[in-house]
C-alpha positions as CSV (number, residue, x, y, z in Angstrom):
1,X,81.8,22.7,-15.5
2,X,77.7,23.1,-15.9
3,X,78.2,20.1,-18.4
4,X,79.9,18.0,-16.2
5,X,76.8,18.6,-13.6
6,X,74.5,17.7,-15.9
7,X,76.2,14.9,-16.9
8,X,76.4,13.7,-13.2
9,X,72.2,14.5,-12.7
10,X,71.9,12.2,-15.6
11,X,73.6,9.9,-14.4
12,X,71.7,9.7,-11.3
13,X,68.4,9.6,-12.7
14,X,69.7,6.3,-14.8
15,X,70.8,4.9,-11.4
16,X,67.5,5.8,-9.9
17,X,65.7,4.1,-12.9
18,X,67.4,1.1,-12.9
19,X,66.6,0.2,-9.3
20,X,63.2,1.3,-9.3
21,X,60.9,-2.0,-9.2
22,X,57.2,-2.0,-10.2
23,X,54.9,-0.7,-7.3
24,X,58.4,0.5,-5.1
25,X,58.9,3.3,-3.8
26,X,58.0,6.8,-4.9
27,X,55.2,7.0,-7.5
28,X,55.5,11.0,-8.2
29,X,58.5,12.6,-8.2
30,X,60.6,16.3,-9.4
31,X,63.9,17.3,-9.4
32,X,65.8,19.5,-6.9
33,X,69.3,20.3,-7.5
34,X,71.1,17.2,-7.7
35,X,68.4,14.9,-5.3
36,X,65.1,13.5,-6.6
37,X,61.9,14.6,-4.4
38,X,58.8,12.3,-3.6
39,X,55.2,13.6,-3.9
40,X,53.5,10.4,-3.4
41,X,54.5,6.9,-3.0
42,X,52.6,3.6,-4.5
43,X,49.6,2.4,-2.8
44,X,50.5,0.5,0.5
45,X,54.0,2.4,1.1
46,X,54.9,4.5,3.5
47,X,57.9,7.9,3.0
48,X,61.2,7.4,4.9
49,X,62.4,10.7,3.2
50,X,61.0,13.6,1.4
51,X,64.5,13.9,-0.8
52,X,67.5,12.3,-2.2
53,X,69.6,10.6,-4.2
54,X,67.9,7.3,-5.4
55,X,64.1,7.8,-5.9
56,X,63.5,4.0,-4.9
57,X,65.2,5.2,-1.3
58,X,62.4,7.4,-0.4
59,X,59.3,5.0,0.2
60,X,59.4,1.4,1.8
61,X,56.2,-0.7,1.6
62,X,54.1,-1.0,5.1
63,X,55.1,-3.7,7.6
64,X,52.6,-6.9,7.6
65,X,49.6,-6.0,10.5
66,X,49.8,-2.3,9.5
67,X,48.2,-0.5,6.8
68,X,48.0,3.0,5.0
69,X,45.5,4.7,3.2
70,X,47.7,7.7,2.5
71,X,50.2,8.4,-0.3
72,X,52.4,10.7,1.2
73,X,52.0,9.9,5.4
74,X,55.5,9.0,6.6
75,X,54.5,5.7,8.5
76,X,51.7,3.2,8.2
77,X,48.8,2.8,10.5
78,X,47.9,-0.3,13.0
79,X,45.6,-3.0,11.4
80,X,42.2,-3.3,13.8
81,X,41.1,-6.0,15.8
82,X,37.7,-7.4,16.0
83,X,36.7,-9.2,19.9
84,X,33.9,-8.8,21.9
85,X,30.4,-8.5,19.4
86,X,32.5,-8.1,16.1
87,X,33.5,-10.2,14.3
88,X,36.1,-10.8,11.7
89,X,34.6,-10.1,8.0
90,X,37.8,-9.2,5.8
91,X,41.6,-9.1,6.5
92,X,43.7,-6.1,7.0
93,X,46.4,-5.7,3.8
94,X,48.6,-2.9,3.4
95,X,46.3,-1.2,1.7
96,X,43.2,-1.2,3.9
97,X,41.9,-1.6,7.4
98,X,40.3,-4.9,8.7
99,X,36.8,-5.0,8.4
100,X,34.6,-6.1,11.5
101,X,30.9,-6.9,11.6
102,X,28.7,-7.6,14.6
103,X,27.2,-10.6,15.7
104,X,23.1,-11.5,14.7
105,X,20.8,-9.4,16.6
106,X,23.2,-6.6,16.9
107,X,24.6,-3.9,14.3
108,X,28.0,-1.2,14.0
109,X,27.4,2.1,16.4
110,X,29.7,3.8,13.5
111,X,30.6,3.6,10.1
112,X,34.3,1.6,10.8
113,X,32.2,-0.4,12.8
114,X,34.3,-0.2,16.1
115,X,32.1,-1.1,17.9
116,X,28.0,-2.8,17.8
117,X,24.5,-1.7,19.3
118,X,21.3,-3.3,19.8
119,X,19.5,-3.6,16.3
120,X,16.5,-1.5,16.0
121,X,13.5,-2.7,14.2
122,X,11.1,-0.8,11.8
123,X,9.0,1.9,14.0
124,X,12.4,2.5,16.1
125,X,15.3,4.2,16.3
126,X,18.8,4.0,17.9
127,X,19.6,6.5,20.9
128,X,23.1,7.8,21.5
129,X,23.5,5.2,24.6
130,X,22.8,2.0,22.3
131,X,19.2,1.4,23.1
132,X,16.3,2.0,20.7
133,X,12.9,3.9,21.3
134,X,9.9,4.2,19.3
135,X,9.4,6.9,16.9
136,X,8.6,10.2,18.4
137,X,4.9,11.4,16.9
138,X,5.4,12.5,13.7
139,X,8.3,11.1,12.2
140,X,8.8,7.3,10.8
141,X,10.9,4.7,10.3
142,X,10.0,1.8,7.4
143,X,13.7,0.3,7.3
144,X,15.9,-1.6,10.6
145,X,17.8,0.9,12.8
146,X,18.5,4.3,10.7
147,X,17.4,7.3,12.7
148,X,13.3,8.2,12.2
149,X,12.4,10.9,9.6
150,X,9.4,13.6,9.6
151,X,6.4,13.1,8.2
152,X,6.4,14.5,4.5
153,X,4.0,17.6,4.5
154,X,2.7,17.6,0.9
155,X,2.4,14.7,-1.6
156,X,5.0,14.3,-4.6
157,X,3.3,14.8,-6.7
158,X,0.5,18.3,-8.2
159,X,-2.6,15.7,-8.7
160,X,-2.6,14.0,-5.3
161,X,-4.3,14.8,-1.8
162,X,-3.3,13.4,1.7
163,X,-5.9,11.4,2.6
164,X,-4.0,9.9,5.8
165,X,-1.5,10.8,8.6
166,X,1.6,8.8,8.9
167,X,2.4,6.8,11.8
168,X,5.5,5.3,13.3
169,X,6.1,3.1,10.6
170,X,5.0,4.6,7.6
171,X,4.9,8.3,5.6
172,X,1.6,9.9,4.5
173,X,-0.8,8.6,2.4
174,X,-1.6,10.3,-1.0
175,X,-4.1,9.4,-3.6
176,X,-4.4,10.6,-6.7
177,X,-7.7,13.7,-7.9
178,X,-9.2,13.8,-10.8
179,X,-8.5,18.0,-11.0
180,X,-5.8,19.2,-9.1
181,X,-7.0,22.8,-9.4
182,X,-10.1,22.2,-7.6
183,X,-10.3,21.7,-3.6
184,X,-12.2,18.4,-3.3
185,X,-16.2,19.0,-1.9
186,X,-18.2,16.9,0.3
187,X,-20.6,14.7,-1.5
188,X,-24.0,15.2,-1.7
189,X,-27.0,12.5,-1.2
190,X,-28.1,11.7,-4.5
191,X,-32.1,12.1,-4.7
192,X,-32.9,11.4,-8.4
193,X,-33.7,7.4,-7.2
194,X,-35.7,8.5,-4.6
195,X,-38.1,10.4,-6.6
196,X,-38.2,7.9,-9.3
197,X,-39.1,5.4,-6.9
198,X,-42.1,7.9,-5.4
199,X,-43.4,9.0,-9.2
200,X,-43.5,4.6,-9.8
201,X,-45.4,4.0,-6.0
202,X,-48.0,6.6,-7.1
203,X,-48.7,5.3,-11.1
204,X,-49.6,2.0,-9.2
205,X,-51.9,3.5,-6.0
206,X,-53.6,5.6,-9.3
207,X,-53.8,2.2,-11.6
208,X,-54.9,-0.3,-8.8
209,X,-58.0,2.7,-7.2
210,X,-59.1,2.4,-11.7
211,X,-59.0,-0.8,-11.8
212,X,-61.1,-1.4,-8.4
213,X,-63.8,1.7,-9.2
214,X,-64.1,-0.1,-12.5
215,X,-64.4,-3.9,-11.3
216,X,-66.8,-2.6,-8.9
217,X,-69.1,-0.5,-11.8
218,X,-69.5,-3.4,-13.8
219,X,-70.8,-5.9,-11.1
220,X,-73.6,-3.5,-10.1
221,X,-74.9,-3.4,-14.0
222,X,-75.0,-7.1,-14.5
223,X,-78.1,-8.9,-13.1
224,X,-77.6,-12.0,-11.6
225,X,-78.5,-14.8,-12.8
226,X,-80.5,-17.7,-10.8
227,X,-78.4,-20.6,-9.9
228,X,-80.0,-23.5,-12.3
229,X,-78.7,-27.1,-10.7
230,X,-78.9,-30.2,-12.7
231,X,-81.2,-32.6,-11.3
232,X,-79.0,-35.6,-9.8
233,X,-79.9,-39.4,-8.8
234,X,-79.4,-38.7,-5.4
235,X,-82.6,-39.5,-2.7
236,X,-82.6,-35.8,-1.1
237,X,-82.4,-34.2,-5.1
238,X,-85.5,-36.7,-6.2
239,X,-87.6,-35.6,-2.6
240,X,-86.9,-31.8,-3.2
241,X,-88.1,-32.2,-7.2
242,X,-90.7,-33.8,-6.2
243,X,-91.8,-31.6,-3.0
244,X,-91.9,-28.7,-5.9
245,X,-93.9,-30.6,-7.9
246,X,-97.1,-31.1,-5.5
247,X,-96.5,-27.4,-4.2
248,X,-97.0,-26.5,-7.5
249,X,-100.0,-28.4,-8.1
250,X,-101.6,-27.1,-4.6
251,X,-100.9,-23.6,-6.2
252,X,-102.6,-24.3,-9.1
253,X,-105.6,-26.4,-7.2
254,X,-105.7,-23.4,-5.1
255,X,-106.1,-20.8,-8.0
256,X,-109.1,-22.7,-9.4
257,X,-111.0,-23.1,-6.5
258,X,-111.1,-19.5,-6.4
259,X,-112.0,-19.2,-9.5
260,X,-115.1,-21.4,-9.5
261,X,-115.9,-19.3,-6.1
262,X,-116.2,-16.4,-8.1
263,X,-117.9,-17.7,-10.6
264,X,-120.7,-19.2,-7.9
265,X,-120.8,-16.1,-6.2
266,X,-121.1,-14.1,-9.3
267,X,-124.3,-16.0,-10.4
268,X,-126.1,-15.8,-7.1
269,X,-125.9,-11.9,-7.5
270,X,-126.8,-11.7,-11.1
């Protein structure tokens, strides 16, 4: 008796095999008792029964407009529409849902894109009724619509500094030290140029006072000498020569009267 069973549950496997198509109806299956059980069907079926006889009896594939993403669900979902803002991007198949977009200017409110939003620009972000606002104070937003993120607090890396607070579009701003390990001090004015510059301005008050006391030393010692002109053609230069000349000869005329005076005078006393 047991051999004839298994001789029947052989048999129905065969007739199970032999009617199975590729990508029809149950993918994963086990034996129970004399019936075949489904664990999964193929991609874009739906289950019309957990168990029986035929294994290509269990799963159907999923009416055209409807869809399943499931393996084991025992009836296939409605394919989306897109109206209003969305628009049509990819086709519903049995194997996935229809994918909408939104018209320019707008953008999805979720991730199946069911319905669209205003688009919010860099500096914004979207608000649960569909309407953007600006960045609160400190957070950011550098990309269109995502939702605005804090302000980083320290830079990414050991060897920078924040040397700026971000703003409504932008994070921090970080620059790069020279020594990590040391807090950066405020300069101090550098005063080695100015005392170069006051040791120079003295060398030349002290060279130019030498040179002056020395110019002035020398032009006391020398004697000056009488301004000789060269006697010239010229009316006014032959009337001054020759005004010297009789001045000199009254000088002289003058000096020997005197002398013969004294002479005279001489021999009346002796």
């Amino acid at each position: 008796m047991a051999v004839v069973m298994l001789a029947m549950a052989l048999g129905l496997l065969l007739q199970g095999f032999s009617c199975i198509q590729p990508n029809q109806g149950c993918m994963e299956w086990s034996l129970k008792g004399a019936d075949a059980c489904c664990k999964a069907c193929f991609p874009g079926h739906h289950m019309v029964k957990k168990c029986g006889l035929r294994v290509i009896d269990l799963c159907t594939p999923c009416k055209p407009g409807t869809f399943t993403l499931s393996l084991n669900k025992f009836s296939c979902d409605t394919c989306s529409q897109c109206g209003g803002a969305l628009v049509l991007r990819k086709n519903c198949t049995s194997t996935s849902d229809t994918v909408c977009g939104c018209k320019e200017g707008l953008t999805c409110g979720d991730a199946r894109c069911s319905f669209c939003v205003e688009k919010c620009q860099k500096g914004q972000e979207p608000t649960d009724d569909g309407s953007c606002r600006p960045c609160p104070e400190g957070t950011f937003n550098d990309r269109n619509h995502p939702r605005c993120k804090p302000w980083s607090t320290t830079c990414l890396k050991p060897n920078q500094r924040i040397v700026a607070k971000g703003d409504a579009f932008t994070d921090i701003t970080c620059v790069e030290i020279s020594d990590p390990g040391k807090v950066a001090k405020p300069e101090t004015p550098d005063i080695s140029w100015l005392l170069v510059i006051l040791l120079a301005a003295g060398v030349a008050v002290i060279t130019f006072i030498a040179i002056a006391v020395v110019t002035v030393v020398r032009s006391k010692k020398s004697p000056k000498k009488p301004i000789i002109r060269p006697p010239t053609d010229e009316p006014q230069t032959l009337i001054a020569i020759e005004c010297s000349f009789h001045e000199a000869e009254q000088e002289q005329g003058s000096s020997s009267e005197s002398l013969d005076s004294k002479d005279s005078s001489e021999q009346l006393i002796g």
